[in-house]
C-alpha positions, 0 to 999 in steps of 0.5 A, a space after each residue: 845338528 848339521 842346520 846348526 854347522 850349515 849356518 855357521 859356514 855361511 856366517 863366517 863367509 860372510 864375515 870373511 868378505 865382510 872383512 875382505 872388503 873393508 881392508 881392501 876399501 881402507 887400502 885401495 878406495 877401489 870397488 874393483 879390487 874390494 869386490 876382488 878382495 871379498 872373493 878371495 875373503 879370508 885368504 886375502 884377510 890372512 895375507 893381510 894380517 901375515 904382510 903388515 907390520 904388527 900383524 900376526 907375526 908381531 
């Protein structure tokens, strides 16, 4: 059971930066600031949804 939960931490990872990083390109058109953003990953994704217009808060 602990395999099953290893490969989904390493996917939603994954997905985190994968996301990061197409927001960050869409924004800044910047390989810096996307390598920066798909660091941070989802906590950069939750920023961006929480500051945005229509984003989480609606």
């Amino acid at each position: 059971m602990s395999g099953a939960k290893s490969q989904a931490a390493q996917a939603g990872i994954g997905l985190g930066s994968a996301i990061a990083v197409a927001i960050s390109w869409s924004l800044h058109q910047s390989i810096v600031w996307a390598i920066v953003h798909g660091f941070l990953s989802w906590f950069y994704v939750i920023y961006y949804a929480l500051t945005r217009p229509g984003g989480l808060s609606g």
